[in-house]
C-alpha positions in Angstrom: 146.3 98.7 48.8 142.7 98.1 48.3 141.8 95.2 46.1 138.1 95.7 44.1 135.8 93.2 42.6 133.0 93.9 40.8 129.7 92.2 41.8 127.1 91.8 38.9 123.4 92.1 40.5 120.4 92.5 38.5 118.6 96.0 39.4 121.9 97.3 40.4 123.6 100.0 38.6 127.0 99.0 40.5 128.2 96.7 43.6 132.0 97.0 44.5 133.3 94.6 47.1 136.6 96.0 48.5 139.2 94.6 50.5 142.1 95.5 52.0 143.7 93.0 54.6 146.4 95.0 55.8 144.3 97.8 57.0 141.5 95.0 58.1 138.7 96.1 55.6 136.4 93.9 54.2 133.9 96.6 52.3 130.7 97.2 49.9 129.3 99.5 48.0 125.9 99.2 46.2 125.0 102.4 43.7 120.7 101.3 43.2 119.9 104.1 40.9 121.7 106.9 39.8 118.9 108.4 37.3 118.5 111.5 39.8 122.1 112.2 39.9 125.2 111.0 42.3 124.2 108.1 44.4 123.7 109.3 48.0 123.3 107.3 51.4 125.4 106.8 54.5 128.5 103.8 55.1 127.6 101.5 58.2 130.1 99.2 60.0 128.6 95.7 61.6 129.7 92.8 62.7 127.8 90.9 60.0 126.8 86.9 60.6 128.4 86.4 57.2 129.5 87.9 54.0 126.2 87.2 52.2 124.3 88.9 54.9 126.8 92.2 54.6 125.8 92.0 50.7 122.0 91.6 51.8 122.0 94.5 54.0 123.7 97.0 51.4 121.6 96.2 48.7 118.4 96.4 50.4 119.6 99.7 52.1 120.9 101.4 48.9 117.9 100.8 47.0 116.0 102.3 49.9 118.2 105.2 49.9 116.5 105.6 46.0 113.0 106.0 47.3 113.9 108.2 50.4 115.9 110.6 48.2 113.3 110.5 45.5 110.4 111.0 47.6 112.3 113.7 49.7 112.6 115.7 46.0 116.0 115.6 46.5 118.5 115.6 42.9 120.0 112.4 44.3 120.3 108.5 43.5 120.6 105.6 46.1 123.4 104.1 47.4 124.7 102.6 50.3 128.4 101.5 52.3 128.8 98.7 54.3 131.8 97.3 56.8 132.1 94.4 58.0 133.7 94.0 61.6 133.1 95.7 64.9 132.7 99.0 65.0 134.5 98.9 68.6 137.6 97.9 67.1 137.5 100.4 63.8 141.5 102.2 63.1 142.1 105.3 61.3 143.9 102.6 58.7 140.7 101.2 58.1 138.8 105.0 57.6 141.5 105.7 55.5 141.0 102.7 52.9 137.5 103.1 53.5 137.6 106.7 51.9 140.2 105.4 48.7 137.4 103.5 48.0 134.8 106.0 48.2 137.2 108.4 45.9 137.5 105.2 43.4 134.1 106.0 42.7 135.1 109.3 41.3 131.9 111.1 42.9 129.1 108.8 41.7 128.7 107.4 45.3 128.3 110.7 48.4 128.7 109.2 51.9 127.9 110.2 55.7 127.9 108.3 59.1 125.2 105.8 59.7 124.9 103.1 62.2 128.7 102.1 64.0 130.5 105.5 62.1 130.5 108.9 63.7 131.0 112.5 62.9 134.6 112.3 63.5 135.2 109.0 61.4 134.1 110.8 58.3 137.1 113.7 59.2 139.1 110.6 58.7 137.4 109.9 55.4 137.5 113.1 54.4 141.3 112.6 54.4 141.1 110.5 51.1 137.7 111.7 49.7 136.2 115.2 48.9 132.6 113.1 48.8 131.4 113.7 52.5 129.1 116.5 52.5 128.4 116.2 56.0 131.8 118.0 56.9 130.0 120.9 56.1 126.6 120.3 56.9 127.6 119.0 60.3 126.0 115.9 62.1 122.8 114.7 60.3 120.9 113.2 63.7 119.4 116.4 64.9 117.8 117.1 61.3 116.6 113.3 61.2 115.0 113.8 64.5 113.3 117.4 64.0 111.8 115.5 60.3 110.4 112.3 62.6 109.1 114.7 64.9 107.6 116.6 61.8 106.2 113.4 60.2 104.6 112.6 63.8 102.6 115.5 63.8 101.9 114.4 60.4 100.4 111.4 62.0 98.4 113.3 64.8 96.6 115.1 62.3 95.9 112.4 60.4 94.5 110.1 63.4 92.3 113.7 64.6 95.0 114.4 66.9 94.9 118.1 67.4 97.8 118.4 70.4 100.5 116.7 71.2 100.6 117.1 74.9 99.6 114.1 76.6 100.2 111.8 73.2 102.3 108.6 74.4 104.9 107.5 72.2 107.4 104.4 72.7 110.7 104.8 71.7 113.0 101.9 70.7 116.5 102.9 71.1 118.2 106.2 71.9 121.4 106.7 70.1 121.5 110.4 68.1 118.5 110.1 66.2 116.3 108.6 69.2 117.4 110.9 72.1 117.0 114.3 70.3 113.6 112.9 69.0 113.0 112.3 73.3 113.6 115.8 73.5 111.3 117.1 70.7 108.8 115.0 72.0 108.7 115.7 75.8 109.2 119.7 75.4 105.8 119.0 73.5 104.3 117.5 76.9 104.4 114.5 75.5 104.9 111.5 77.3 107.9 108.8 76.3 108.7 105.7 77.2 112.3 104.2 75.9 114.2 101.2 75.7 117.3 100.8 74.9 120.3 97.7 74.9 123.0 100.6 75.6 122.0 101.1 79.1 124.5 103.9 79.4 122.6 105.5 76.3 119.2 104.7 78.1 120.7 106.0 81.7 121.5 109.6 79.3 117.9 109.9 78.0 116.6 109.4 81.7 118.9 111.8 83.2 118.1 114.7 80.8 114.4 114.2 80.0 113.6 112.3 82.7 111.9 109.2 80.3 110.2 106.6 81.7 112.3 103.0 80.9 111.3 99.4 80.2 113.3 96.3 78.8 114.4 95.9 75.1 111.5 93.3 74.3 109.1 94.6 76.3 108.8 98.2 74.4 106.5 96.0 71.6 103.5 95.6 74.5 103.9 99.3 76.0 100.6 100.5 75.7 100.8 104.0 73.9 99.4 106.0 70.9 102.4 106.1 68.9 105.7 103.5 68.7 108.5 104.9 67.4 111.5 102.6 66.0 114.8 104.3 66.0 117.3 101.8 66.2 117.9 99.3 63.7 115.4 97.4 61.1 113.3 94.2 60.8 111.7 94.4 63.9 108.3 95.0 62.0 106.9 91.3 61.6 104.0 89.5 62.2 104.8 88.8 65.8 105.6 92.2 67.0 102.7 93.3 64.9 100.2 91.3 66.9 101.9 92.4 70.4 101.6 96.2 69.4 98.0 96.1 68.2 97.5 94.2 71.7 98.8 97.2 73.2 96.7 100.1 71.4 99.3 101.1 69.5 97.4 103.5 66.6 101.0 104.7 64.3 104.1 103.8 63.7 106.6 106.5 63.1 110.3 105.9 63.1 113.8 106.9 62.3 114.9 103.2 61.8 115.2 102.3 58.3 113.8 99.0 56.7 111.8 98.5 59.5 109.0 96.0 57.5 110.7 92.6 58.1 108.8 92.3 54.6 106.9 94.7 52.6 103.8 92.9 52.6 103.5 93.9 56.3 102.4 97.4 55.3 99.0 95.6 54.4 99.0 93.8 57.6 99.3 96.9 59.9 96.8 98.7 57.5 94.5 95.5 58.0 95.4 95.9 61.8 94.2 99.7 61.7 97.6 100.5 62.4 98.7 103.9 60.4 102.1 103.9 59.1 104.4 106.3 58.1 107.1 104.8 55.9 110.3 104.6 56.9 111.9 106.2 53.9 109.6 108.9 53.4 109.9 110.3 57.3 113.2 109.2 58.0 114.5 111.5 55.3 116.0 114.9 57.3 119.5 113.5 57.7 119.7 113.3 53.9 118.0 116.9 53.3 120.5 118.2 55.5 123.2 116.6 53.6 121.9 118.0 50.0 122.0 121.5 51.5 125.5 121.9 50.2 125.5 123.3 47.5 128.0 124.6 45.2 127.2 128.1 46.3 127.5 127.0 50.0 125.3 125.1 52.6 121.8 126.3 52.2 120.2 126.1 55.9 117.0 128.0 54.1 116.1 124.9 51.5 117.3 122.0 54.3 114.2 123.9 56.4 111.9 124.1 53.8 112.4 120.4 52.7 112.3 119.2 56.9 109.0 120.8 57.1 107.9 119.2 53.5 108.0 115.7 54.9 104.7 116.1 57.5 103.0 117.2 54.0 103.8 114.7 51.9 103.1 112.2 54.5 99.6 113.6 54.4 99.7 112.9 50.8 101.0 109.8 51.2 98.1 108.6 54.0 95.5 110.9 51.8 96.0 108.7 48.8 96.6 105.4 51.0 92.5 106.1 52.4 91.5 107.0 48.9 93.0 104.4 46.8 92.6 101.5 49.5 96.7 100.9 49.3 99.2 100.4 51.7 101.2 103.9 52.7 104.2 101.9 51.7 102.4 101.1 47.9 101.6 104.8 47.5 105.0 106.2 48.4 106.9 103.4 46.6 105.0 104.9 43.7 105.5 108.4 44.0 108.8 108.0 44.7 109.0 105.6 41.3 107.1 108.7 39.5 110.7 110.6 39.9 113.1 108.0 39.3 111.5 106.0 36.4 110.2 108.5 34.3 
């Protein structure tokens, strides 16, 4: 049975630590804001250092799950779901309590797969919980990938980059977001460079798309137009900064979320004449696909209308960035705020 303690955290509508020993669960969930409607954002599982780290991670994801979905115009909140433990290792047991505890929230929280859950581990969920809407929306990778691809021609234009073929672009890490972005990007004849600590992952992306390949640390000094993070966040800081303006790097333009090690970066890479497109405002297709369902069905017609909305409002976003003198990350934290907070 699961066992629930309430966690009291300023700025936080709700924080739920969950455990459950029998089934080996050791759980959070943060609801940020729920002022749009039901808090939405994806459950991760990982092997945290320590229990304040798992806390730090959810909260800091959740609430960027309120700017994405805000920004995205989606009638959504921010929330987020965390497990600690190996993702190797996870049981149907554990999926099982892990869905209870999403039902205990009695809808206010909607889930999907994010970094160490699949597809098929939210079946399991679905078991105990009626709030997965990506049963019926189906995998949300493909859509995160086509709305970075969209925000990257976003970027092009914005840099006076009028084809893609030819552009370089370095992508870190090819799980499902990553390797269909490969694909979108080297059908456009451009050219991709990938790294990748799953080498079997890395070994795919060569064999299909025939990628070129480098080491995990050396990606930062690949000299390219565009560097695209897709695997997980806080590698933007002031060292891997330096090493990608050595390399000529002119965007960044990622699927990873939280990439900023901290958000004063954003000045730092706008200092560095490095344009970049905020994680949570072109990162945002695997949620658009997810508010597709509707009560009258899955809507494919509004999920493509909002995954082609993201390259414009990153234009707005870079628009306003030039005219105001702000960080990108300053002018979409306060449109997103304009929905939210008013």
């Amino acid at each position: 049975m699961n066992a629930y303690r309430e966690l009291k955290v300023d700025g936080y509508e709700r924080v739920l630590e969950i455990e459950n020993p029998a089934a080996g669960l050791r759980a959070w969930i943060a609801l940020h804001n729920t002022r749009l409607g039901p808090a939405l954002g994806g459950c991760r599982m990982w092997n945290y250092a320590s229990r304040e780290a798992a806390i730090e991670d959810v909260l800091r994801l959740s609430k960027a799950m309120t700017y994405k979905n805000a920004l995205a115009g989606l009638d959504f909140g921010g929330g987020k779901a965390t497990i600690w433990g190996d993702s190797r290792q996870k049981t149907e047991p554990l999926l099982e309590t892990m869905g209870e505890a999403v039902e205990y929230l009695h809808g206010t929280y909607v889930t999907a797969e994010d970094v160490g859950m699949s597809f098929e581990d939210m079946k399991v969920f679905r078991r105990k919980t009626r709030h997965i809407p990506s049963i019926n929306a189906g995998d949300p990778a493909p859509a995160t990938a086509r709305g970075i691809f969209n925000g990257i021609q976003a970027v092009c234009r914005q840099l006076g980059i009028r084809d893609l073929s030819g552009l370089s672009v370095a992508v870190q890490g090819t799980g499902s977001v990553g390797y269909v972005l490969i694909g979108l990007l080297m059908k456009s004849g451009c050219r991709v460079t990938a790294s990748d600590l799953n080498q079997d992952r890395l070994k795919k992306a060569v064999k299909d798309y025939g990628v070129t390949t480098v080491g995990v640390d050396e990606i930062y000094d690949t000299a390219c137009d565009i560097f695209s993070p897709c695997a997980l966040g806080g590698i933007i800081n002031a060292a891997t900064i330096e090493r990608l303006s050595r390399a000529g790097i002119k965007a960044v333009a990622g699927s990873a979320n939280n990439q900023l090690a901290e958000d004063g970066l954003a000045d730092v890479l706008r200092e560095r004449g490095i344009l970049y497109a905020p994680d949570f405002a072109i990162n945002a297709g695997g949620v658009i696909l997810l508010a597709g369902e509707t009560p009258a069905g899955f809507d494919r017609e509004l999920v493509d209308k909002r995954l082609e909305g993201i390259g414009p409002t990153l234009m707005r976003i870079f628009e306003a960035s030039e005219k105001e003198h702000k960080s990108t990350v300053r002018i979409a934290n306060e449109m997103a705020e304009a929905r939210f907070k008013r």
